[in-house]
C-alpha positions in Angstrom: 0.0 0.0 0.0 1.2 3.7 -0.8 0.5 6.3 1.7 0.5 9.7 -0.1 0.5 13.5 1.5 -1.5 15.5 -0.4 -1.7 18.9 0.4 -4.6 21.1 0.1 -6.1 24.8 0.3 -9.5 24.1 -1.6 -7.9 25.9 -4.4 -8.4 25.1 -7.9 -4.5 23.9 -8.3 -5.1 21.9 -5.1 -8.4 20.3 -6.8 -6.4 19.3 -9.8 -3.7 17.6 -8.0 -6.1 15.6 -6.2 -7.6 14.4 -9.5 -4.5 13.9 -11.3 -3.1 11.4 -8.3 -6.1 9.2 -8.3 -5.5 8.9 -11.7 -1.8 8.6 -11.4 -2.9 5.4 -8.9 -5.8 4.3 -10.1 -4.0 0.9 -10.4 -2.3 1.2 -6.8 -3.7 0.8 -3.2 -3.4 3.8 -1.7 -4.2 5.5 1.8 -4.9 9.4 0.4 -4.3 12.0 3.6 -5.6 15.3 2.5 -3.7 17.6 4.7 -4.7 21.9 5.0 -2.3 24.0 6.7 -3.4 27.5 7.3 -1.8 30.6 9.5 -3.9 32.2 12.3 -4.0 35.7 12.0 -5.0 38.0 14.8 -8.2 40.0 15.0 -8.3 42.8 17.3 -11.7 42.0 18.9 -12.1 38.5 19.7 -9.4 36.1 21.7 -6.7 34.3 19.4 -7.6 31.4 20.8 -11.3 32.1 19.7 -10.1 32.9 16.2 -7.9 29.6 16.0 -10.8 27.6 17.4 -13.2 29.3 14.4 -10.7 28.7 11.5 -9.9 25.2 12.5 -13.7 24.3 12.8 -14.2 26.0 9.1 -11.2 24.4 7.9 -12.3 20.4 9.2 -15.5 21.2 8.0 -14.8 21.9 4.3 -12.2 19.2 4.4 -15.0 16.8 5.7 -17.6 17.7 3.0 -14.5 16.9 0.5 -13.8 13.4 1.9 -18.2 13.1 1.5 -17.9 13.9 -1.6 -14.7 11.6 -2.9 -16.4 8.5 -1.3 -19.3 9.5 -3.6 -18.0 9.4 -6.5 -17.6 6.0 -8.9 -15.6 3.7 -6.1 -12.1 3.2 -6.3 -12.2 0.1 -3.7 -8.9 0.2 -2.8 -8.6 3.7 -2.4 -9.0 5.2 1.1 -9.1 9.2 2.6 -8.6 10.9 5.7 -7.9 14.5 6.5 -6.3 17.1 8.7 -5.8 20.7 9.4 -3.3 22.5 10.8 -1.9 25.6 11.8 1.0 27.3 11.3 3.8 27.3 8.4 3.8 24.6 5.4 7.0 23.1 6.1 6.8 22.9 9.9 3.6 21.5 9.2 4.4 19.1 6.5 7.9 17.9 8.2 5.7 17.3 11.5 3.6 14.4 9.7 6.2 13.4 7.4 8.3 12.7 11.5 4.7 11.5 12.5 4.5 8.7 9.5 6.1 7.4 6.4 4.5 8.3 3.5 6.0 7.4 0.1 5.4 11.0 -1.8 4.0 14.0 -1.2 1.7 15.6 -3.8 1.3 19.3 -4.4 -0.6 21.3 -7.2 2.2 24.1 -8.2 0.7 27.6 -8.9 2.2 31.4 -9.1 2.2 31.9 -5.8 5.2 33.3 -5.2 7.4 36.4 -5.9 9.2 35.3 -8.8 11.2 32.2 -9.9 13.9 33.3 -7.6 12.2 33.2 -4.7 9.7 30.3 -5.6 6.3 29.3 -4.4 5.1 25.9 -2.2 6.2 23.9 -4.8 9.7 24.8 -4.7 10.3 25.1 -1.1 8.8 21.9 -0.4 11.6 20.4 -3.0 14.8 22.3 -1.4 13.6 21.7 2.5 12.0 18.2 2.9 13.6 15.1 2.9 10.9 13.2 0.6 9.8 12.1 -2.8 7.8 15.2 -4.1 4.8 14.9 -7.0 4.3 18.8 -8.4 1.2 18.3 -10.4 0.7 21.6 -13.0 -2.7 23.2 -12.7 -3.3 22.2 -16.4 -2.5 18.7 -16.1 -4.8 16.3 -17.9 -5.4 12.9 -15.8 -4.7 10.3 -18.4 -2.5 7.0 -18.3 1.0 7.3 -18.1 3.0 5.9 -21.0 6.1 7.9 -21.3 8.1 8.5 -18.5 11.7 10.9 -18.9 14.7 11.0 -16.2 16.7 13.8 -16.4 19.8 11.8 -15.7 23.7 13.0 -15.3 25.3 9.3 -15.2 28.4 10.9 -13.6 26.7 12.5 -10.8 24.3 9.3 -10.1 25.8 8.0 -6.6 23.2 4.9 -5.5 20.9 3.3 -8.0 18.5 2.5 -5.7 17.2 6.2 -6.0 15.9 4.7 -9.3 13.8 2.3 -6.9 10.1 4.7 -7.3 10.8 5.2 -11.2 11.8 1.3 -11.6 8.2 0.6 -10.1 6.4 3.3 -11.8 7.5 2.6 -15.4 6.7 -1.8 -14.8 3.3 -0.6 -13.2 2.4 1.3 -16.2 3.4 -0.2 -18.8 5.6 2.5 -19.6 8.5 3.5 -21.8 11.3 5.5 -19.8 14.1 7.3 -21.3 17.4 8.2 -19.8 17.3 12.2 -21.0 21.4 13.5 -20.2 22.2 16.9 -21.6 25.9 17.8 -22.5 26.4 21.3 -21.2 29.8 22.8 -21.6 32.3 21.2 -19.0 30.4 18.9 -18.3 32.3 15.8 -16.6 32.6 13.0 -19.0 30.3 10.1 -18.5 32.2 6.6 -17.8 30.5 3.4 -19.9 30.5 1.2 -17.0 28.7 3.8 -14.9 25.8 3.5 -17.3 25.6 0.3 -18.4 25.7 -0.3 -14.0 22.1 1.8 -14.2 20.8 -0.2 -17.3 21.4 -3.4 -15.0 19.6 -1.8 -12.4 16.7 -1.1 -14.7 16.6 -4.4 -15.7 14.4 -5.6 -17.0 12.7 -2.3 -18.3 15.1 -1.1 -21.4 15.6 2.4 -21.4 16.2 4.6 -24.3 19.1 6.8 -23.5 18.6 10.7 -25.4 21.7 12.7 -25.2 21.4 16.5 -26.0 24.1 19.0 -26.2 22.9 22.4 -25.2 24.2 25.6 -23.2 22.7 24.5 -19.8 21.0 21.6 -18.7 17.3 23.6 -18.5 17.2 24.5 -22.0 18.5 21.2 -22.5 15.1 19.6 -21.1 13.1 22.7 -22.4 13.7 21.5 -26.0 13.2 17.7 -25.5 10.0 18.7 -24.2 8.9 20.7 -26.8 9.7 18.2 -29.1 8.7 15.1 -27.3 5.1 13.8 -25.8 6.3 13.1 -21.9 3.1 12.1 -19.5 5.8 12.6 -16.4 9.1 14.0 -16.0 11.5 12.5 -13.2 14.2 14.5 -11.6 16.9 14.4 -9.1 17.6 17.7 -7.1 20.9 18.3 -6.7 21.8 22.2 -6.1 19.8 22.8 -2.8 21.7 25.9 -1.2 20.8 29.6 -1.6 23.9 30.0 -3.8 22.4 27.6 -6.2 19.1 29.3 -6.6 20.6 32.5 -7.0 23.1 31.6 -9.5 20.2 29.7 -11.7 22.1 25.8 -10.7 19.4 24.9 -9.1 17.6 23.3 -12.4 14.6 21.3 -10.5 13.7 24.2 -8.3 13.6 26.3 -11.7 11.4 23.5 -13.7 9.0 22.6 -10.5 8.0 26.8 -10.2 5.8 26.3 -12.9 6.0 22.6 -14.5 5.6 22.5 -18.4 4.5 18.7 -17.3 3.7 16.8 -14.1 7.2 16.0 -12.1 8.5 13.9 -9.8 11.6 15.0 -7.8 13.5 12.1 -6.1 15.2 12.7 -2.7 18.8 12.0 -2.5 19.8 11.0 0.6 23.4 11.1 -0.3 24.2 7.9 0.1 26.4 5.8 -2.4 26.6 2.0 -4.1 30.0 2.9 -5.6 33.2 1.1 -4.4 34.9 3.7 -2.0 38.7 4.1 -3.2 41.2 3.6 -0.6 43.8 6.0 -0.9 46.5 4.4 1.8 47.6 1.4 0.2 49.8 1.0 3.6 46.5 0.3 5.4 44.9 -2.4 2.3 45.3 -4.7 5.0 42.8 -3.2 7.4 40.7 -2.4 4.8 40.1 -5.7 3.4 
Protein backbone atom coordinates (compact mmCIF):
# COMPACT_ATOMS: atom_id res chain seq x y z
CA UNK A 1 0.00 0.00 0.00
CA UNK A 2 1.15 3.67 -0.80
CA UNK A 3 0.46 6.29 1.67
CA UNK A 4 0.54 9.67 -0.12
CA UNK A 5 0.50 13.49 1.48
CA UNK A 6 -1.48 15.48 -0.36
CA UNK A 7 -1.69 18.93 0.42
CA UNK A 8 -4.65 21.12 0.10
CA UNK A 9 -6.12 24.83 0.32
CA UNK A 10 -9.54 24.07 -1.58
CA UNK A 11 -7.92 25.85 -4.37
CA UNK A 12 -8.43 25.10 -7.88
CA UNK A 13 -4.47 23.94 -8.30
CA UNK A 14 -5.09 21.94 -5.14
CA UNK A 15 -8.41 20.29 -6.84
CA UNK A 16 -6.44 19.27 -9.79
CA UNK A 17 -3.72 17.56 -8.00
CA UNK A 18 -6.10 15.57 -6.21
CA UNK A 19 -7.55 14.36 -9.50
CA UNK A 20 -4.54 13.91 -11.27
CA UNK A 21 -3.11 11.45 -8.28
CA UNK A 22 -6.09 9.24 -8.32
CA UNK A 23 -5.50 8.89 -11.69
CA UNK A 24 -1.75 8.64 -11.42
CA UNK A 25 -2.86 5.43 -8.90
CA UNK A 26 -5.79 4.35 -10.08
CA UNK A 27 -3.98 0.95 -10.40
CA UNK A 28 -2.25 1.16 -6.80
CA UNK A 29 -3.67 0.76 -3.23
CA UNK A 30 -3.39 3.77 -1.72
CA UNK A 31 -4.18 5.49 1.76
CA UNK A 32 -4.91 9.44 0.37
CA UNK A 33 -4.35 12.03 3.62
CA UNK A 34 -5.55 15.31 2.50
CA UNK A 35 -3.74 17.59 4.69
CA UNK A 36 -4.70 21.91 4.98
CA UNK A 37 -2.34 24.02 6.73
CA UNK A 38 -3.37 27.49 7.31
CA UNK A 39 -1.77 30.61 9.47
CA UNK A 40 -3.85 32.19 12.28
CA UNK A 41 -4.01 35.68 11.96
CA UNK A 42 -5.01 37.96 14.83
CA UNK A 43 -8.24 40.01 15.03
CA UNK A 44 -8.35 42.79 17.25
CA UNK A 45 -11.67 42.04 18.94
CA UNK A 46 -12.07 38.51 19.71
CA UNK A 47 -9.36 36.14 21.71
CA UNK A 48 -6.67 34.33 19.42
CA UNK A 49 -7.61 31.42 20.84
CA UNK A 50 -11.31 32.08 19.71
CA UNK A 51 -10.10 32.85 16.19
CA UNK A 52 -7.86 29.63 15.96
CA UNK A 53 -10.77 27.56 17.37
CA UNK A 54 -13.17 29.34 14.39
CA UNK A 55 -10.67 28.75 11.48
CA UNK A 56 -9.86 25.21 12.52
CA UNK A 57 -13.73 24.31 12.80
CA UNK A 58 -14.19 26.04 9.12
CA UNK A 59 -11.23 24.36 7.91
CA UNK A 60 -12.27 20.38 9.16
CA UNK A 61 -15.51 21.23 7.96
CA UNK A 62 -14.78 21.85 4.34
CA UNK A 63 -12.21 19.18 4.42
CA UNK A 64 -15.00 16.80 5.70
CA UNK A 65 -17.61 17.70 2.97
CA UNK A 66 -14.55 16.94 0.50
CA UNK A 67 -13.77 13.43 1.88
CA UNK A 68 -18.23 13.12 1.47
CA UNK A 69 -17.89 13.87 -1.64
CA UNK A 70 -14.66 11.59 -2.92
CA UNK A 71 -16.42 8.52 -1.35
CA UNK A 72 -19.31 9.47 -3.60
CA UNK A 73 -17.95 9.37 -6.48
CA UNK A 74 -17.58 6.01 -8.93
CA UNK A 75 -15.63 3.68 -6.05
CA UNK A 76 -12.11 3.20 -6.29
CA UNK A 77 -12.20 0.11 -3.69
CA UNK A 78 -8.94 0.19 -2.76
CA UNK A 79 -8.56 3.69 -2.38
CA UNK A 80 -8.99 5.24 1.15
CA UNK A 81 -9.12 9.20 2.57
CA UNK A 82 -8.57 10.88 5.68
CA UNK A 83 -7.89 14.54 6.50
CA UNK A 84 -6.33 17.11 8.68
CA UNK A 85 -5.76 20.65 9.38
CA UNK A 86 -3.33 22.47 10.79
CA UNK A 87 -1.90 25.59 11.81
CA UNK A 88 1.04 27.31 11.28
CA UNK A 89 3.84 27.30 8.42
CA UNK A 90 3.78 24.61 5.37
CA UNK A 91 7.03 23.10 6.06
CA UNK A 92 6.83 22.94 9.92
CA UNK A 93 3.57 21.47 9.18
CA UNK A 94 4.44 19.08 6.55
CA UNK A 95 7.88 17.86 8.15
CA UNK A 96 5.69 17.25 11.46
CA UNK A 97 3.58 14.43 9.74
CA UNK A 98 6.24 13.41 7.37
CA UNK A 99 8.31 12.72 11.51
CA UNK A 100 4.67 11.47 12.54
CA UNK A 101 4.47 8.73 9.50
CA UNK A 102 6.06 7.40 6.40
CA UNK A 103 4.46 8.31 3.51
CA UNK A 104 5.96 7.36 0.10
CA UNK A 105 5.40 10.96 -1.76
CA UNK A 106 3.95 13.95 -1.16
CA UNK A 107 1.72 15.58 -3.82
CA UNK A 108 1.29 19.33 -4.41
CA UNK A 109 -0.58 21.31 -7.18
CA UNK A 110 2.19 24.11 -8.20
CA UNK A 111 0.68 27.58 -8.91
CA UNK A 112 2.15 31.40 -9.13
CA UNK A 113 2.18 31.93 -5.76
CA UNK A 114 5.24 33.34 -5.20
CA UNK A 115 7.41 36.37 -5.87
CA UNK A 116 9.20 35.33 -8.80
CA UNK A 117 11.17 32.15 -9.85
CA UNK A 118 13.90 33.27 -7.63
CA UNK A 119 12.19 33.19 -4.75
CA UNK A 120 9.66 30.33 -5.59
CA UNK A 121 6.29 29.28 -4.42
CA UNK A 122 5.07 25.91 -2.18
CA UNK A 123 6.23 23.89 -4.77
CA UNK A 124 9.66 24.82 -4.67
CA UNK A 125 10.32 25.09 -1.08
CA UNK A 126 8.83 21.95 -0.39
CA UNK A 127 11.63 20.37 -3.02
CA UNK A 128 14.76 22.25 -1.41
CA UNK A 129 13.63 21.67 2.51
CA UNK A 130 12.04 18.18 2.94
CA UNK A 131 13.61 15.07 2.89
CA UNK A 132 10.88 13.21 0.61
CA UNK A 133 9.77 12.13 -2.82
CA UNK A 134 7.79 15.21 -4.15
CA UNK A 135 4.81 14.94 -7.04
CA UNK A 136 4.32 18.78 -8.40
CA UNK A 137 1.24 18.33 -10.44
CA UNK A 138 0.72 21.58 -12.96
CA UNK A 139 -2.74 23.19 -12.70
CA UNK A 140 -3.29 22.23 -16.42
CA UNK A 141 -2.46 18.65 -16.14
CA UNK A 142 -4.78 16.34 -17.89
CA UNK A 143 -5.38 12.89 -15.82
CA UNK A 144 -4.68 10.29 -18.36
CA UNK A 145 -2.55 7.02 -18.31
CA UNK A 146 0.98 7.26 -18.07
CA UNK A 147 3.00 5.85 -20.99
CA UNK A 148 6.11 7.89 -21.30
CA UNK A 149 8.13 8.54 -18.48
CA UNK A 150 11.71 10.93 -18.93
CA UNK A 151 14.75 10.96 -16.21
CA UNK A 152 16.74 13.82 -16.38
CA UNK A 153 19.80 11.84 -15.67
CA UNK A 154 23.74 13.04 -15.33
CA UNK A 155 25.28 9.27 -15.16
CA UNK A 156 28.42 10.92 -13.59
CA UNK A 157 26.69 12.51 -10.77
CA UNK A 158 24.32 9.29 -10.10
CA UNK A 159 25.81 7.99 -6.61
CA UNK A 160 23.17 4.92 -5.45
CA UNK A 161 20.89 3.26 -7.99
CA UNK A 162 18.53 2.52 -5.74
CA UNK A 163 17.23 6.18 -6.01
CA UNK A 164 15.87 4.68 -9.34
CA UNK A 165 13.82 2.29 -6.91
CA UNK A 166 10.14 4.67 -7.33
CA UNK A 167 10.81 5.22 -11.20
CA UNK A 168 11.77 1.27 -11.63
CA UNK A 169 8.23 0.64 -10.05
CA UNK A 170 6.43 3.28 -11.84
CA UNK A 171 7.54 2.65 -15.40
CA UNK A 172 6.72 -1.84 -14.81
CA UNK A 173 3.32 -0.59 -13.19
CA UNK A 174 2.43 1.26 -16.20
CA UNK A 175 3.36 -0.24 -18.75
CA UNK A 176 5.65 2.54 -19.56
CA UNK A 177 8.54 3.48 -21.80
CA UNK A 178 11.32 5.46 -19.79
CA UNK A 179 14.10 7.29 -21.33
CA UNK A 180 17.37 8.17 -19.76
CA UNK A 181 17.33 12.18 -21.02
CA UNK A 182 21.44 13.45 -20.23
CA UNK A 183 22.17 16.93 -21.55
CA UNK A 184 25.95 17.75 -22.53
CA UNK A 185 26.40 21.34 -21.19
CA UNK A 186 29.81 22.77 -21.60
CA UNK A 187 32.28 21.20 -19.05
CA UNK A 188 30.37 18.91 -18.25
CA UNK A 189 32.32 15.76 -16.64
CA UNK A 190 32.60 12.99 -19.03
CA UNK A 191 30.32 10.13 -18.52
CA UNK A 192 32.23 6.60 -17.77
CA UNK A 193 30.49 3.42 -19.93
CA UNK A 194 30.52 1.18 -17.04
CA UNK A 195 28.75 3.84 -14.86
CA UNK A 196 25.77 3.51 -17.28
CA UNK A 197 25.64 0.25 -18.41
CA UNK A 198 25.73 -0.26 -13.96
CA UNK A 199 22.15 1.79 -14.19
CA UNK A 200 20.77 -0.16 -17.30
CA UNK A 201 21.37 -3.42 -14.99
CA UNK A 202 19.59 -1.75 -12.45
CA UNK A 203 16.73 -1.13 -14.67
CA UNK A 204 16.56 -4.43 -15.75
CA UNK A 205 14.41 -5.59 -17.03
CA UNK A 206 12.66 -2.32 -18.25
CA UNK A 207 15.08 -1.10 -21.39
CA UNK A 208 15.58 2.42 -21.40
CA UNK A 209 16.17 4.62 -24.29
CA UNK A 210 19.07 6.85 -23.46
CA UNK A 211 18.63 10.71 -25.41
CA UNK A 212 21.74 12.67 -25.22
CA UNK A 213 21.44 16.54 -26.00
CA UNK A 214 24.09 18.97 -26.20
CA UNK A 215 22.89 22.45 -25.16
CA UNK A 216 24.23 25.63 -23.16
CA UNK A 217 22.67 24.46 -19.82
CA UNK A 218 21.00 21.60 -18.66
CA UNK A 219 17.27 23.64 -18.50
CA UNK A 220 17.20 24.53 -22.00
CA UNK A 221 18.47 21.20 -22.50
CA UNK A 222 15.14 19.59 -21.10
CA UNK A 223 13.09 22.74 -22.41
CA UNK A 224 13.70 21.46 -26.00
CA UNK A 225 13.16 17.74 -25.54
CA UNK A 226 10.02 18.69 -24.17
CA UNK A 227 8.94 20.67 -26.80
CA UNK A 228 9.70 18.19 -29.12
CA UNK A 229 8.74 15.12 -27.30
CA UNK A 230 5.09 13.85 -25.83
CA UNK A 231 6.29 13.08 -21.89
CA UNK A 232 3.09 12.07 -19.53
CA UNK A 233 5.85 12.60 -16.39
CA UNK A 234 9.06 13.96 -15.97
CA UNK A 235 11.53 12.55 -13.19
CA UNK A 236 14.18 14.46 -11.58
CA UNK A 237 16.90 14.41 -9.07
CA UNK A 238 17.58 17.73 -7.09
CA UNK A 239 20.91 18.34 -6.69
CA UNK A 240 21.76 22.18 -6.14
CA UNK A 241 19.80 22.84 -2.81
CA UNK A 242 21.65 25.86 -1.16
CA UNK A 243 20.78 29.64 -1.56
CA UNK A 244 23.90 29.97 -3.85
CA UNK A 245 22.45 27.61 -6.17
CA UNK A 246 19.14 29.29 -6.55
CA UNK A 247 20.62 32.52 -7.04
CA UNK A 248 23.10 31.60 -9.55
CA UNK A 249 20.23 29.67 -11.70
CA UNK A 250 22.10 25.84 -10.74
CA UNK A 251 19.43 24.92 -9.06
CA UNK A 252 17.57 23.28 -12.37
CA UNK A 253 14.59 21.33 -10.53
CA UNK A 254 13.66 24.18 -8.35
CA UNK A 255 13.60 26.33 -11.71
CA UNK A 256 11.41 23.51 -13.74
CA UNK A 257 9.02 22.59 -10.49
CA UNK A 258 8.02 26.80 -10.23
CA UNK A 259 5.81 26.30 -12.89
CA UNK A 260 6.02 22.62 -14.47
CA UNK A 261 5.57 22.52 -18.43
CA UNK A 262 4.46 18.72 -17.31
CA UNK A 263 3.73 16.81 -14.10
CA UNK A 264 7.20 15.96 -12.12
CA UNK A 265 8.53 13.94 -9.77
CA UNK A 266 11.59 14.96 -7.79
CA UNK A 267 13.49 12.15 -6.10
CA UNK A 268 15.24 12.73 -2.74
CA UNK A 269 18.85 11.98 -2.46
CA UNK A 270 19.84 10.98 0.61
CA UNK A 271 23.36 11.08 -0.33
CA UNK A 272 24.17 7.89 0.13
CA UNK A 273 26.42 5.82 -2.41
CA UNK A 274 26.61 2.02 -4.07
CA UNK A 275 30.01 2.93 -5.61
CA UNK A 276 33.24 1.07 -4.42
CA UNK A 277 34.93 3.75 -2.02
CA UNK A 278 38.69 4.05 -3.16
CA UNK A 279 41.21 3.64 -0.62
CA UNK A 280 43.81 5.96 -0.91
CA UNK A 281 46.46 4.42 1.84
CA UNK A 282 47.64 1.41 0.21
CA UNK A 283 49.83 1.03 3.61
CA UNK A 284 46.50 0.31 5.41
CA UNK A 285 44.94 -2.39 2.26
CA UNK A 286 45.31 -4.75 5.00
CA UNK A 287 42.85 -3.20 7.44
CA UNK A 288 40.73 -2.40 4.84
CA UNK A 289 40.11 -5.70 3.41
Amino acid sequence: MKKILLLTDFSEASHKALEFARSFFSDTVVDFHLLCVYPVEADGFYSPRHVAETVHTAFISQLRDMVTELRKQPAIDWHTFRSSAMPGKLIDVVRQNLDAEAYDLVVIGAKKDGTNELFGNSATTLIRQLNANILVVPFDAVSKPIRRIVLAIDFANLKSCKLLCPVKELASLKGATLTLLTIDTPGKKAIRLEREISIRQFLAPLEPTVARLQSSDARKGIDDYLAGHSVDLLVTIPKHKGLNDILTGKSITRSLAYMPPVPMLTLYDDGSSDQPRLIEDLSNLDYAL
